[in-house]
C-alpha positions in Angstrom: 45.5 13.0 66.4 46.7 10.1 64.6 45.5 6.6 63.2 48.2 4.5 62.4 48.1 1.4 59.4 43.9 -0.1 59.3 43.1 2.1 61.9 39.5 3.8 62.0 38.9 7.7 63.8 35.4 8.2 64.2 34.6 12.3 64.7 30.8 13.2 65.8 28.7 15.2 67.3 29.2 19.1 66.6 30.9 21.5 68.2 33.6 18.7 68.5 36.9 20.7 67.7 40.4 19.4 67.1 42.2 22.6 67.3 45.3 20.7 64.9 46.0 18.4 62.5 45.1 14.6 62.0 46.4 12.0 60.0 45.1 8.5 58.9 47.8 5.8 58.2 47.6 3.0 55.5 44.2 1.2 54.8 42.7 3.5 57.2 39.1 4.7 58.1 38.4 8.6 58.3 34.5 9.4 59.5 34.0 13.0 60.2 29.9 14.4 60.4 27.8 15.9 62.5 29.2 19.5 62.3 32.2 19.4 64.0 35.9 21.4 63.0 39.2 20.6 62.5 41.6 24.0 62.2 44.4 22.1 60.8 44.7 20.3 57.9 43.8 16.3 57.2 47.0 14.4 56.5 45.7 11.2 54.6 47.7 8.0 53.3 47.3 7.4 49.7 45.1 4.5 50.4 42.7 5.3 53.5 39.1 5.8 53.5 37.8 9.2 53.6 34.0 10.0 54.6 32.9 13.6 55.8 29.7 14.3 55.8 27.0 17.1 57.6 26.4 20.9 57.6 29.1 22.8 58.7 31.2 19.7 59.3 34.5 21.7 58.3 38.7 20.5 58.1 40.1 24.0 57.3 43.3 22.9 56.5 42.0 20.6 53.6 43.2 17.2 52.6 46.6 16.3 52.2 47.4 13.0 50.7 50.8 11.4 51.5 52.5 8.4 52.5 51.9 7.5 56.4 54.3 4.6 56.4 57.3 6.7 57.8 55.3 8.7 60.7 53.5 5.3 61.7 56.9 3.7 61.7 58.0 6.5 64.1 55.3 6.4 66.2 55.8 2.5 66.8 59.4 3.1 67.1 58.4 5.5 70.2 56.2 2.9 72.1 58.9 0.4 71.8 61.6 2.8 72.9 59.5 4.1 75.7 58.4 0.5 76.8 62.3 -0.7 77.3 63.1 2.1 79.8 64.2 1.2 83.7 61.2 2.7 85.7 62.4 5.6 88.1 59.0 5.2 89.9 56.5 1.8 90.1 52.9 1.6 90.6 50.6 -1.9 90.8 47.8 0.7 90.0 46.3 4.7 90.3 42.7 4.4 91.6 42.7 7.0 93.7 44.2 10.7 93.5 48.0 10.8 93.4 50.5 13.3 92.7 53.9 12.5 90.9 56.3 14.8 91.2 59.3 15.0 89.2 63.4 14.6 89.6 64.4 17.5 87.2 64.8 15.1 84.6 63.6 12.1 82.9 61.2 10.3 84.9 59.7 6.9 84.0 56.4 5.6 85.3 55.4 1.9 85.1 51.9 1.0 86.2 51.9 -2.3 86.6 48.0 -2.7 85.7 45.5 0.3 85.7 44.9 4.1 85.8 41.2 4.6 86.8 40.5 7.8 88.5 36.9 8.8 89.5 34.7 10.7 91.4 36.6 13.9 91.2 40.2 12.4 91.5 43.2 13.9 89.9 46.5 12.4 88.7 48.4 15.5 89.1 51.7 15.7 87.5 54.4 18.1 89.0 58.0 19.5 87.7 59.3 22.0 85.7 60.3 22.5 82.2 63.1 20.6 81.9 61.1 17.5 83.7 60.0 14.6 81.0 57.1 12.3 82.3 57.1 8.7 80.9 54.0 6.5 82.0 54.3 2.6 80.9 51.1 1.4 81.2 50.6 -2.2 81.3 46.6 -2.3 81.2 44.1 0.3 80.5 43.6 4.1 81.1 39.8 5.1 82.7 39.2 8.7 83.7 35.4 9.2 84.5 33.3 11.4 87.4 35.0 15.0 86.6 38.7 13.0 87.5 41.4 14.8 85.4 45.0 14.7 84.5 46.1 17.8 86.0 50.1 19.5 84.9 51.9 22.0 87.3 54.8 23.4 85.7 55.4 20.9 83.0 54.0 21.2 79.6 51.7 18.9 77.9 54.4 17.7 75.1 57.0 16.3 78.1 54.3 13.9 79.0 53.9 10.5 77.4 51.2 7.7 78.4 52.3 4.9 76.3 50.2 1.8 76.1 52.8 -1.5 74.8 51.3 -4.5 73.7 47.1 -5.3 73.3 45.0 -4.8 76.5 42.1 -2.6 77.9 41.2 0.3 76.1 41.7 3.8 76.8 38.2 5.7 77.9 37.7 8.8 78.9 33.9 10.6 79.6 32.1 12.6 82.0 34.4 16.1 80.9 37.4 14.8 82.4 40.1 16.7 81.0 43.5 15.5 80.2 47.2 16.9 79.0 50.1 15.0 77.3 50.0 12.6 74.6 48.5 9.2 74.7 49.9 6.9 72.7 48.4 3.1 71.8 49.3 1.0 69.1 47.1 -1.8 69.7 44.3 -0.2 71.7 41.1 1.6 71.3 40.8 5.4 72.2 37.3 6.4 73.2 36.7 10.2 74.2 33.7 11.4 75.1 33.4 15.1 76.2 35.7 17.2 78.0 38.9 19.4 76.9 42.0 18.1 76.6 45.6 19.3 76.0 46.6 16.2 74.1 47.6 14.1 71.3 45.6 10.6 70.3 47.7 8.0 68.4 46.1 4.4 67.9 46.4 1.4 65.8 42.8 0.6 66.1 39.8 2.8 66.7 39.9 6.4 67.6 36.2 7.3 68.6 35.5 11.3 69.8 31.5 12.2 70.6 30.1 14.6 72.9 31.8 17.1 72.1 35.3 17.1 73.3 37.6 20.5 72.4 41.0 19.2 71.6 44.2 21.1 71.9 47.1 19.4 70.6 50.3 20.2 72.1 52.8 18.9 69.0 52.9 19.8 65.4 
């Protein structure tokens, strides 16, 4: 999980886990209470806020402060990158289940406006090891009513949902579960619940209650 430069994460409501590391960029806000664990360690910018507060609300790796500027360069650096690829595959939106399935190689997704999966509907992403998954998503991400992101044969870290330019945010509740890594410069990322095989990175607010597990998939 990561909050790039001003950003705010917002951690509450124990047993929230975040089974890795998290990092807070320049001028950022870190709130952690309510009882919840982080097993890695917190990687801090120099000049970001830090508040942890409530019993047993644990980050086992400790603190770390460092300059963010380079890693929130890099992760900018990414959307932009991702963003200017020709699209192998084009959807106007995903409302309803769908399964993408991949061409042995690099494979780039552009969604034209919306993701919003519900009542039980998967996005189901299908390859092998070797298959990379770019999503280019022009308006928001919704996963609600036990819909999931659902991987066959590829792992989570050859899937990237990148979100260019401002727009609506990314929300995810009712335990939907989710894999890859989601990546938003300019939008808000609110989880609620649910277990997900994923990595968060924003430029605004990063907001986790209910208890979500999080396994991130990158270092």
């Amino acid at each position: 999980m990561l909050g790039l430069q001003g950003s705010v994460i917002n951690l509450s409501s124990g047993p929230l886990r975040i089974n890795g590391n998290v990092g807070i960029g320049q001028n950022g806000n870190f709130n952690f209470s309510g009882g919840g664990q982080v097993s890695g360690a917190l990687d801090a910018d120099n000049t970001a806020q830090i508040n942890i507060s409530g019993g047993g609300t644990t980050v086992a790796g400790g603190i770390v402060r460092m300059s963010m500027s380079s890693i929130q360069l890099a992760a900018l650096a990414e959307s932009n990158a991702a963003a200017s690829l020709t699209p192998t595959q084009t959807f106007n939106q995903i409302v309803s289940g769908q399964t993408i399935v991949g061409n042995g190689g690099q494979n780039v997704i552009r969604v034209t406006q919306l993701i919003h999966l519900s009542g039980g509907n998967n996005l189901v992403i299908s390859g092998g090891p070797s298959d990379t998954f770019i999503f280019n998503v022009t308006q928001g991400l919704q996963l609600d009513g036990g819909s999931n992101i659902v991987l066959q044969g590829v792992p989570p870290s050859n899937i990237l949902f990148n979100f260019p330019g401002s727009g609506d945010q990314i929300q995810i509740s009712g335990n939907a579960q989710t894999a890859g890594i989601y990546l938003a410069p300019n939008r808000v990322i609110q989880v609620n619940g649910g277990s997900h095989n994923s990595e968060f990175i924003s430029g605004r607010t990063l907001s986790f209650q209910s208890n979500p597990v999080v396994n991130q998939p990158c270092p």
